[in-house]
C-alpha positions in Angstrom: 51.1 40.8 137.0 47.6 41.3 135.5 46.9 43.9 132.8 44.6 46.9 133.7 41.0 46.5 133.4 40.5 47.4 130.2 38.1 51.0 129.1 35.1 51.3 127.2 37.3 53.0 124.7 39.9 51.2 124.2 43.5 51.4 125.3 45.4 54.3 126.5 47.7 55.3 124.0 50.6 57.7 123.8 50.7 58.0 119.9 50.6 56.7 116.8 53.0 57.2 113.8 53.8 55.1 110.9 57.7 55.3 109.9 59.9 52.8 109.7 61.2 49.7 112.2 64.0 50.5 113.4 65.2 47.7 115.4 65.7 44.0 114.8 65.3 42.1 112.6 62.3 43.7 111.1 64.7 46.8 110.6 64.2 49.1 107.7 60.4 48.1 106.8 57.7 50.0 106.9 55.7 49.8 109.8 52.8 51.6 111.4 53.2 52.1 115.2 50.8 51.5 118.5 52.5 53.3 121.2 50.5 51.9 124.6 51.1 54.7 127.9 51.6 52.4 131.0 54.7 51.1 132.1 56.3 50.0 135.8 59.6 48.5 134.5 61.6 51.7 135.2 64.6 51.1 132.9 66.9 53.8 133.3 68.2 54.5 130.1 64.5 54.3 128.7 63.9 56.6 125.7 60.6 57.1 126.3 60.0 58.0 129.9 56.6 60.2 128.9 54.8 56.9 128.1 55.3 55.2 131.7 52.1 57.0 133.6 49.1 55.2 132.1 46.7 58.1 133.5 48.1 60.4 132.0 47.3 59.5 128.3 43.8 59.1 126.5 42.2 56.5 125.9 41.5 55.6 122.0 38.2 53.9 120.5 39.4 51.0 118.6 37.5 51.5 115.3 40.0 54.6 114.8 42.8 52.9 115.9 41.9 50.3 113.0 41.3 53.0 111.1 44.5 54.6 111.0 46.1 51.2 110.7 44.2 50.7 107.2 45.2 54.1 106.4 48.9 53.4 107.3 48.4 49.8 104.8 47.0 51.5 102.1 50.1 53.9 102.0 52.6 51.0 102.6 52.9 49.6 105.8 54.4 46.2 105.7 52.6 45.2 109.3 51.8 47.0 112.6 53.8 47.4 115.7 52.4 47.6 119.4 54.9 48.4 121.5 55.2 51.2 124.4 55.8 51.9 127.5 54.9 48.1 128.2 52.3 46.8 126.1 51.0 43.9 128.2 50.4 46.5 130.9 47.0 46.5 129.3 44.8 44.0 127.9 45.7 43.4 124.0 42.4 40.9 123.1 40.5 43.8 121.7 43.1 46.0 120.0 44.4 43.0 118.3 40.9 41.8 117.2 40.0 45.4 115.3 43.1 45.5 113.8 42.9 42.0 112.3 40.2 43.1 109.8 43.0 45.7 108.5 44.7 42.3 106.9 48.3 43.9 108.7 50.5 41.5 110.6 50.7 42.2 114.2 54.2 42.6 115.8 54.5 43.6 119.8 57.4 44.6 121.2 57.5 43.9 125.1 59.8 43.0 127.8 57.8 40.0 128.9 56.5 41.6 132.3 52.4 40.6 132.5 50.5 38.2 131.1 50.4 38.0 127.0 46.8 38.6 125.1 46.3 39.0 122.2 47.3 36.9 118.8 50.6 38.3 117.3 52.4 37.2 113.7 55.9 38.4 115.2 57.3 38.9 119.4 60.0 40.4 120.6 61.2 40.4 123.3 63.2 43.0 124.8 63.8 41.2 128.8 65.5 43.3 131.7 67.4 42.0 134.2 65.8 43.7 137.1 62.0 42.2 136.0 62.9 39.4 133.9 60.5 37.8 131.7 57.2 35.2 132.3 58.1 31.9 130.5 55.2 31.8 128.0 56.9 35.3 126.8 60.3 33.3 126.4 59.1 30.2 125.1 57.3 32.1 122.4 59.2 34.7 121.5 60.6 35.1 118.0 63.2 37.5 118.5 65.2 37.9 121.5 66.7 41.3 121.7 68.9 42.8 125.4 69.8 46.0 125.3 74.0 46.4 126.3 75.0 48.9 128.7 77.9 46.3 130.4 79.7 43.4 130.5 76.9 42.0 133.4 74.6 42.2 130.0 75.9 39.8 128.1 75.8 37.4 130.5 72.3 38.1 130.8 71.5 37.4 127.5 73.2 33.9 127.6 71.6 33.1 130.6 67.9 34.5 128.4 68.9 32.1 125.7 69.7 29.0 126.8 66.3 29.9 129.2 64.5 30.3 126.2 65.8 27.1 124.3 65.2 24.8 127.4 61.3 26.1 127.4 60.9 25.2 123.9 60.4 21.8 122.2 63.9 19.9 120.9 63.2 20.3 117.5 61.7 23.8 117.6 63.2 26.5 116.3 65.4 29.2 118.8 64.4 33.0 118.8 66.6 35.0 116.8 69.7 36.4 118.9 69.9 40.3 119.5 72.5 42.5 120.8 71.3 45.9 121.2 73.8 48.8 121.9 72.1 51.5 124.8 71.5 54.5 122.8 74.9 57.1 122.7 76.5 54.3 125.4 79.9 54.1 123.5 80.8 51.4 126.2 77.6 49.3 125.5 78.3 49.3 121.7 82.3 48.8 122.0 80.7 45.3 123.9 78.2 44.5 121.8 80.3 44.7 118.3 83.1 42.7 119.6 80.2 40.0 121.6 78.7 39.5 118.3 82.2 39.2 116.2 83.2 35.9 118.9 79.5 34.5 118.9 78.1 34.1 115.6 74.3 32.9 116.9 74.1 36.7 118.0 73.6 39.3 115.8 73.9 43.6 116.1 70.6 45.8 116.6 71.2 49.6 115.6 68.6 51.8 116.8 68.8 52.7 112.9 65.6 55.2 113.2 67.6 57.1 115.9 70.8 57.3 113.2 68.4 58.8 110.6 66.6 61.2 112.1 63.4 60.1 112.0 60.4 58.6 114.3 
């Protein structure tokens, strides 16, 4: 799938925020956040459901974009986070080009559904088993992360793995392993603790932003 054509202004965006990452490996750092509207994956336990209809979210001129992200530097974030909604539903060249002149490393968070633009320090991938991901997403990814609701999940994220391994050249490096509990799914976590006791190449995700209380 191709992204959008992109706007005169710039992407559509649902908001921006700088807090703290609360996921993977980057977890606990301060980060400022991109959230892009557009989204046709349709997960069902998606936390942010407002961002899926593109249309129905402004469009931003990227000088203020950049803006904010130098303002979000100066008062300590580490890097900057694109994420949505699904990112690559819209063309990322230009975004990622005004915010390179803030000097903040780019991290986008995407499930690997379209085609990947832009130039990014740091990708994770987040795939879903009902739209799994393009190869370029896997063979470049540097953190894997699937989200556990049951039992058929873990087996999807072997099956991600050893996917993303066989892409890859022998001697390069493996994404980090992720196991993410479904928000308040007691079921997913019970599954994903004791996965990641057995299976020391995965590690645990906590949506740790969610456990504090804030964005």
């Amino acid at each position: 799938m191709s992204p959008a054509p992109s706007t005169a202004d710039g992407p559509a965006v649902v908001e921006t925020f700088h807090s703290l990452q609360g996921e993977g490996l980057h977890a606990g750092r301060s980060a400022f956040f991109i959230r892009l509207a557009g989204c046709d994956v349709g997960c069902p336990w998606c936390d942010t459901k407002h961002s899926w209809p593109q249309a129905a979210h402004p469009t931003r001129p990227l000088a203020d974009l950049a803006a904010e992200a130098s303002a979000a530097a100066v008062a300590g974030a580490a890097f900057a986070v694109i994420t949505g909604g699904e990112p690559l539903q819209q063309p990322l060249d230009g975004l990622c080009k005004a915010l390179a002149a803030t000097g903040l490393p780019l991290h986008l968070e995407t499930s690997g559904v379209g085609q990947l633009s832009g130039r990014f320090d740091w990708i994770t991938l987040s795939p879903k088993p009902h739209r799994p991901p393009a190869a370029d997403l896997l063979a470049r990814c540097d953190e894997l992360k699937v989200v556990v609701t049951s039992p058929a999940d873990l087996a999807f994220a072997e099956a991600m793995a050893a996917e993303a391994a066989r892409l890859r050249p022998p001697a390069a490096p493996g994404p980090a392993l992720l196991l993410q509990p479904a928000w308040d799914e007691p079921a997913g976590r019970e599954l994903a603790v004791a996965y990641v006791r057995a299976h020391p190449d995965w590690r645990l995700s906590l949506q740790s932003h969610k456990w504090l209380g804030v964005r």
